[in-house]
NUDO-53151 format. One record per residue (C-alpha): x, y, z; residue in three letters. Coordinates in steps of 0.25 Angstrom, whole numbers, padded with zeros to 4 digits, always signed. Last residue first. Layout:
// NUDO-53151
XYZala/...
//
This chain:
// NUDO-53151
-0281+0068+0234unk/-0287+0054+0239unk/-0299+0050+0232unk/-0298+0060+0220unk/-0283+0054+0217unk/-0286+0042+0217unk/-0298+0043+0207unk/-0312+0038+0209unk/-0319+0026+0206unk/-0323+0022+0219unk/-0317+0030+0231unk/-0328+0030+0241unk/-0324+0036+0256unk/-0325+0025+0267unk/-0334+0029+0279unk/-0342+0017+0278unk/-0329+0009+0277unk/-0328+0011+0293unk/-0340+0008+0298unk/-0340-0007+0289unk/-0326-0009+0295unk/-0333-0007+0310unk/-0342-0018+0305unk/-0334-0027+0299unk/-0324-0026+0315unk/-0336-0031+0320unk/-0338-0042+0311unk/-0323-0046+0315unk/-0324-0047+0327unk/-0337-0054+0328unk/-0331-0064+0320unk/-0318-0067+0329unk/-0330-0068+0339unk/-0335-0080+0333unk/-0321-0088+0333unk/-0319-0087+0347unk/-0319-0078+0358unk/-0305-0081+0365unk/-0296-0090+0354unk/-0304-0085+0344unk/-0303-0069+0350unk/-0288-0072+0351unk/-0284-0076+0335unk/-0296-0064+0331unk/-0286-0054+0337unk/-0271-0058+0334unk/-0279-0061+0317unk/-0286-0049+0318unk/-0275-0038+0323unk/-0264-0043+0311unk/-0275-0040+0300unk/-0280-0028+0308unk/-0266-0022+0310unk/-0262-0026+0294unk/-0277-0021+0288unk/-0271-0011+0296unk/-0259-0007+0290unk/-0267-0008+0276unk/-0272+0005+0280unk/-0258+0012+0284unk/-0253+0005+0268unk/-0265+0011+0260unk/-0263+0026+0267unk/-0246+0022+0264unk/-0249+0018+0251unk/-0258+0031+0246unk/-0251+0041+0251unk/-0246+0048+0241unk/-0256+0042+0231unk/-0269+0046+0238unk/-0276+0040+0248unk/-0292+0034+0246unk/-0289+0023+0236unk/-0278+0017+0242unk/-0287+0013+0254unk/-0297+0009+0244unk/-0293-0002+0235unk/-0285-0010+0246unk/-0296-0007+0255unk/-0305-0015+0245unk/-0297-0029+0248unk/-0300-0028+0260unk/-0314-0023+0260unk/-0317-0034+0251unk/-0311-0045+0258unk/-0321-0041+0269unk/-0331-0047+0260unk/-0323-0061+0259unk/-0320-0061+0274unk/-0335-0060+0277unk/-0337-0070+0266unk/-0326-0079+0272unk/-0333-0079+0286unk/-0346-0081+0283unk/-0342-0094+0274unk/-0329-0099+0281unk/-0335-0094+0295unk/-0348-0103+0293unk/-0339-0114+0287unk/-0330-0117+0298unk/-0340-0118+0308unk/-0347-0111+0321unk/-0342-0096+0317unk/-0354-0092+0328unk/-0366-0090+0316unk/-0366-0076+0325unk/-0350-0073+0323unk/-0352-0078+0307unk/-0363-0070+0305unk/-0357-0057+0310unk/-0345-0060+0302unk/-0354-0059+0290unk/-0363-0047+0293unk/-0348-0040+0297unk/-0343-0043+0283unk/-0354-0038+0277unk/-0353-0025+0283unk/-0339-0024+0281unk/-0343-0027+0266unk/-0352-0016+0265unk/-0343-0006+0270unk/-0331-0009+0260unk/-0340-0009+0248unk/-0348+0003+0251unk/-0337+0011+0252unk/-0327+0005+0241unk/-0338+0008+0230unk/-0349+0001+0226unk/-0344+0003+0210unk/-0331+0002+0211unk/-0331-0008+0221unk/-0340-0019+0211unk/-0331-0027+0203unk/-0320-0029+0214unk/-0329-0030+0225unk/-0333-0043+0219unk/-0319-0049+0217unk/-0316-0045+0232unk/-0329-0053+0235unk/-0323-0064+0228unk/-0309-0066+0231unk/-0314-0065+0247unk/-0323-0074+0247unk/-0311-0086+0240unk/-0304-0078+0252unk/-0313-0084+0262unk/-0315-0095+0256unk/-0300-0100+0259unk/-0301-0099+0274unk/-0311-0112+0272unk/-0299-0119+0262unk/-0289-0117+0274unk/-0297-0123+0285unk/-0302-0135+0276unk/-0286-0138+0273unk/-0283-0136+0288unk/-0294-0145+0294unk/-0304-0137+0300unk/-0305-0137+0314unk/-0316-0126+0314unk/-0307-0116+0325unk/-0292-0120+0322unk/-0294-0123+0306unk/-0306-0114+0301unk/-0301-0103+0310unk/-0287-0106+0305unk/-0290-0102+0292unk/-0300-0092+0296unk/-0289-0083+0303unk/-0281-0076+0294unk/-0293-0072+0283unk/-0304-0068+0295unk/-0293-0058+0302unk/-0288-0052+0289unk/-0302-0049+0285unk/-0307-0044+0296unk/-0296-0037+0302unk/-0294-0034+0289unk/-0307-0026+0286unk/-0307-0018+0299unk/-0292-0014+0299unk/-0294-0009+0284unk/-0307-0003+0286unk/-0302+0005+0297unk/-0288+0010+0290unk/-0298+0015+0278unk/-0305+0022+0288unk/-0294+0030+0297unk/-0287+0034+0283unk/-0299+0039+0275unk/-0301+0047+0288unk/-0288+0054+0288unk/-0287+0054+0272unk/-0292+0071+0271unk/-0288+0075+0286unk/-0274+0071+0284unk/-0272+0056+0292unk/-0265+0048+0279unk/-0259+0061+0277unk/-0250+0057+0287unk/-0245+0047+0277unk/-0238+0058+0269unk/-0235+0058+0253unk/-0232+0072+0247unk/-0244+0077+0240unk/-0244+0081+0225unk/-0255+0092+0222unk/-0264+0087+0212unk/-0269+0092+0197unk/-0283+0091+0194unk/-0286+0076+0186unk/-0290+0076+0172unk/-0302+0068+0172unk/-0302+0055+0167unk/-0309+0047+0158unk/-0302+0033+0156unk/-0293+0029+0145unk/-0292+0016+0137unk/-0279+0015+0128unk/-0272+0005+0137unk/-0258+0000+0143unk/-0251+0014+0136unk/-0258+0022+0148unk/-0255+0013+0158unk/-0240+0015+0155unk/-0241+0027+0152unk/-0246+0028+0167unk/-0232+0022+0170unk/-0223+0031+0163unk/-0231+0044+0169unk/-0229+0040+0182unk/-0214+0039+0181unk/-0215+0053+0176unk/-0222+0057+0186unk/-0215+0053+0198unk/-0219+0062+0207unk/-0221+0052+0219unk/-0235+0055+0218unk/-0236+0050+0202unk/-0225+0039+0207unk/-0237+0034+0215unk/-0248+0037+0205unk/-0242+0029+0195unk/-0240+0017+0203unk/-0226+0010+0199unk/-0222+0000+0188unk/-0223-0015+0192unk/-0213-0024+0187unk/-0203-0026+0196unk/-0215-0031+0206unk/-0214-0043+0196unk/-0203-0047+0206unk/-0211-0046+0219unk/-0222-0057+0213unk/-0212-0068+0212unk/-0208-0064+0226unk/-0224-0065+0231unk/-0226-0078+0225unk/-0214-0085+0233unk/-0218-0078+0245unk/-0232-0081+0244unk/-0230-0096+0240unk/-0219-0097+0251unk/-0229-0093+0260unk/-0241-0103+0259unk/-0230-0113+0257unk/-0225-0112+0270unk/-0239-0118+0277unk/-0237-0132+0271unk/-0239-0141+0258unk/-0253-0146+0257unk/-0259-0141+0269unk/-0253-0126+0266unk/-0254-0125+0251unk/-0269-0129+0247unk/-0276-0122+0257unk/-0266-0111+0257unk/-0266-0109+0242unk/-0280-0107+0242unk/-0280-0097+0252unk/-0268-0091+0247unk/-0277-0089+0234unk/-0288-0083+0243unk/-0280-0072+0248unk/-0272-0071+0235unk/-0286-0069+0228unk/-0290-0059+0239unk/-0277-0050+0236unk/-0279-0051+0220unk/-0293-0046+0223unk/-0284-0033+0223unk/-0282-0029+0210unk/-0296-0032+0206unk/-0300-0023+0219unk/-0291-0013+0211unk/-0296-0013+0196unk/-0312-0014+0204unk/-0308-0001+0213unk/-0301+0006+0201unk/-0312+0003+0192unk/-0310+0019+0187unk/-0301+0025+0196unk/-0288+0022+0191unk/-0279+0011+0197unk/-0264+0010+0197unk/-0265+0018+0212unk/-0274+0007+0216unk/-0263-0004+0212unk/-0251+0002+0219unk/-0259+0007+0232unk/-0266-0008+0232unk/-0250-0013+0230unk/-0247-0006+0241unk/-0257-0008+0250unk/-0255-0023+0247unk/-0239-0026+0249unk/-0235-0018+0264unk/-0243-0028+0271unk/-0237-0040+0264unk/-0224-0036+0265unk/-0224-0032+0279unk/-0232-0045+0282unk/-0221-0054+0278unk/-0214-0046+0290unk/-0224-0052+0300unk/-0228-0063+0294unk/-0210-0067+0295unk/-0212-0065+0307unk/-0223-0072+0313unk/-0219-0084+0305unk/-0206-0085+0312unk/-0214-0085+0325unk/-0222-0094+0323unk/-0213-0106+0318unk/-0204-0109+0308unk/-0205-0096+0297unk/-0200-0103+0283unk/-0211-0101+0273unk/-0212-0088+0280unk/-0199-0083+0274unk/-0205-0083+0261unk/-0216-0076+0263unk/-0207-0066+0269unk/-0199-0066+0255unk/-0213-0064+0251unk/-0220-0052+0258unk/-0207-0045+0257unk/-0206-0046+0242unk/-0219-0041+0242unk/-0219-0029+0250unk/-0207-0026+0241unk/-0214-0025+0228unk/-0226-0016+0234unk/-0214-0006+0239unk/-0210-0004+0226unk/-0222-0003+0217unk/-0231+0007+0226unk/-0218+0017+0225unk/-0206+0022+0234unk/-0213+0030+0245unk/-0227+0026+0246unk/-0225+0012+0242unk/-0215+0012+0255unk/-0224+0020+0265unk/-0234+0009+0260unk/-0223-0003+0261unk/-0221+0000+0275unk/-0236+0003+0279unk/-0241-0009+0273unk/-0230-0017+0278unk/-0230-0014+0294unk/-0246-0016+0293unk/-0243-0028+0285unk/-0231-0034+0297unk/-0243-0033+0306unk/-0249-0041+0297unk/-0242-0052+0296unk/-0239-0052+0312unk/-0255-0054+0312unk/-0257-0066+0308unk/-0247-0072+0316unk/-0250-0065+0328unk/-0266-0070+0326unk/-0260-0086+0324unk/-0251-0083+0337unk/-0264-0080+0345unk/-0271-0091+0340unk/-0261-0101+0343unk/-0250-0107+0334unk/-0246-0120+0335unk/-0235-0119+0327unk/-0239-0132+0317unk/-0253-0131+0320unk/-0256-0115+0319unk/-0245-0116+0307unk/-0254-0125+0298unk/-0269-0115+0300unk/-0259-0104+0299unk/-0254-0107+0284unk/-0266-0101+0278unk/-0269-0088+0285unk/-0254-0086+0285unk/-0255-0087+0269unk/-0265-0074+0270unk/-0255-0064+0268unk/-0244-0069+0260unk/-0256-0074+0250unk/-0260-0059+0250unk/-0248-0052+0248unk/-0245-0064+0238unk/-0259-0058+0230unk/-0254-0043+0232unk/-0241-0046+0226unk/-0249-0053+0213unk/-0258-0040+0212unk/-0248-0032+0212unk/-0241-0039+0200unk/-0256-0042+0193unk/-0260-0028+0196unk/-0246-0019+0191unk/-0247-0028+0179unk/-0262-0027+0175unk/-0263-0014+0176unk/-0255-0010+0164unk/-0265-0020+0156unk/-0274-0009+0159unk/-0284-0002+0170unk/-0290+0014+0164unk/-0281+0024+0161unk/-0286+0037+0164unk/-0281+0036+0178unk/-0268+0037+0174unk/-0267+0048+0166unk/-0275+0057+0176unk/-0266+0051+0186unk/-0253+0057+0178unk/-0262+0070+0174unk/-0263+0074+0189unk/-0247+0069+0193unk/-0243+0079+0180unk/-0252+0091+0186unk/-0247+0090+0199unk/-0234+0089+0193unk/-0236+0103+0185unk/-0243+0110+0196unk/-0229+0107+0205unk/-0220+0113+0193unk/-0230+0125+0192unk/-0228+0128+0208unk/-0230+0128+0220unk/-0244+0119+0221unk/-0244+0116+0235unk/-0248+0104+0244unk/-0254+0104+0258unk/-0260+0090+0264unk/-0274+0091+0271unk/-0280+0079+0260unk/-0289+0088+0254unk/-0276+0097+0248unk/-0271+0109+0255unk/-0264+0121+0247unk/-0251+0129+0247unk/
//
């Protein structure tokens, strides 16, 4: 019997179990020498499609609140339950579809995330009042919540250490672009043709999506933990045949193979990986998430903007956002995920500090601090997507990503209740202050982050 780092006990008993240590080794081996294809581009493109209408579902209630607060009149209390019930129902998904991914394969629980996220998409087109639309948020945000960690476990475990953080934050500028796209949409869509067309773009869009799912093979590394080998092995000929090119590798040690087990989450080796990636995601969504949901009807209830100029303001912040995601794209490999995520809290913080002591006092002051704090926070979101997968290993890899996306989800669903009862008793200069502080304590936190740049999986989380 022997223990490994991670506190778990395994056992070599025989030459049978050497021999699949030895085959899942040389399968990753394989797999990591071959550098990104044309095999890549399907499983990205397709992924990538599902994580853009994950986005448009989740921001489309941004857009069409500015209509409903009139037509319902709606209060600021019932705007933050709003908000919130769709996240809530994303901490319910993320942990869901993650047990799910972990037991029956990345590809087959992603699919039905987005079918879900659609067909209630759909049905939103025909809520009638408050409480209709509460619900069916609610369970739209099962889908949406349970769609991104798997699909960033999915598109991390096709990567290989070389490039991985640029080939992945490439991947996932995809969620910024929808952000910003539904942006545009919005502005144009909803005083043009109404509110219901926000969601019955995104539902139709995602159901189109769900069927090239079909076509999607399965993440090597998963089947490799499951024991299916030879599955395995079809697929990374696969990626061998798309390209001659080779990268150098050194034959990996053989590994013991480790039955799954979310407790491990808390083992002596990943409990403090755990606690901190679970802070910076609280931290950098109730920021984010908070800033996203609520400028739209800032610009239109607190600076009387008229509702097109309300929803073309929201829209520069994920115009910032796009390009500073872009930026981080081409340079995280070489700063490093650390440095990175610290240094943009710290920015962040600067930003919304100069916003609560310039006193928010118009439109435009909030649209151009406020967007650019937003846009560098954007970065740290969209990072943790890239990291928190990068620090568990295989058989646990969904469910540590899907817990840590659980609260993006509690601090996406706590901002919105929050902030919508500090403006109606603080005012809007305080909901900055909140939020500057919470940049800091995000900044403390990703200080202690462990650097994972350039390195194998399989070396980061044993």
């Amino acid at each position: 019997m022997k223990k490994n780092l991670t506190g778990t006990t395994t056992s070599f008993k025989s030459d049978e179990e050497a021999s699949i240590s030895n085959r899942a080794s040389e399968l990753i081996t394989r797999m990591e020498s071959v550098p990104f294809s044309r095999w890549h581009v399907k499983p990205r493109v397709i992924m990538g499609s599902a994580t853009f209408f994950d986005a448009f579902d989740a921001l489309s209630l941004a857009f069409v609140l500015p209509v409903l607060i009139g037509l319902w009149n709606l209060n600021p209390g019932q705007i933050g339950i709003l908000i919130g019930s769709g996240y809530l129902g994303q901490a319910i998904g993320a942990i869901f579809f993650g047990w799910l991914a972990e037991r029956f394969g990345r590809v087959f629980s992603a699919k039905w995330t987005v079918l879900l996220m659609s067909v209630m998409s759909i049905a939103c087109v025909f809520a009638g009042n408050f409480e209709m639309l509460l619900l069916f948020r609610f369970i739209q945000g099962i889908g949406v919540g349970g769609e991104v960690p798997v699909a960033a476990t999915y598109i991390n475990e096709l990567s290989v250490a070389h490039g991985r953080g640029r080939f992945f934050m490439l991947y996932e500028m995809i969620f910024p672009l929808g952000l910003m796209l539904s942006a545009q949409i919005g502005t144009l869509v909803v005083p043009s043709f109404g509110w219901k067309w926000m969601f019955l773009i995104g539902g139709i869009g995602g159901l189109i999506v769900f069927l090239f799912f079909f076509m999607l093979r399965e993440s090597p590394r998963w089947l490799i933990s499951k024991g299916k080998y030879d599955e395995a092995e079809r697929i990374i000929e696969e990626i061998e045949e798309s390209t001659d090119k080779r990268l150098p590798v050194t034959q990996r040690a053989p590994q013991a193979v480790v039955k799954s087990n979310w407790k491990e989450l808390f083992s002596p080796f990943y409990r403090n990986r755990t606690l901190i990636v679970w802070g910076l995601w609280f931290s950098s969504y109730f920021i984010a998430n908070g800033l996203n949901n609520w400028l739209p009807s800032l610009y239109n209830t607190v600076y009387n903007l008229p509702l097109e100029d309300s929803l073309r303001a929201a829209s520069v912040t994920n115009i910032l956002q796009l390009v500073a995601v872009f930026a981080c794209a081409l340079f995280i490999d070489k700063v490093g995920r650390k440095k990175w995520a610290t240094i943009a809290f710290v920015v962040a913080s600067l930003l919304l500090i100069a916003l609560f002591f310039s006193g928010a006092s118009s439109a435009y002051t909030v649209m151009y601090l406020g967007s650019a704090a937003y846009g560098v926070m954007g970065t740290i979101t969209v990072l943790l997507y890239l990291y928190t997968p990068e620090i568990y290993p295989t058989r646990m890899r969904v469910i540590g990503t899907a817990f840590a996306t659980a609260w993006l989800r509690l601090a996406s669903a706590i901002a919105p209740t929050i902030l919508g009862f500090i403006l109606g008793a603080q005012g809007i200069t305080m909901v900055f202050m909140l939020f500057a502080c919470v940049a800091v304590i995000g900044a403390l936190v990703a200080f202690r982050m462990i650097e994972t740049s350039e390195k194998v999986l399989e070396d980061i989380a044993p």
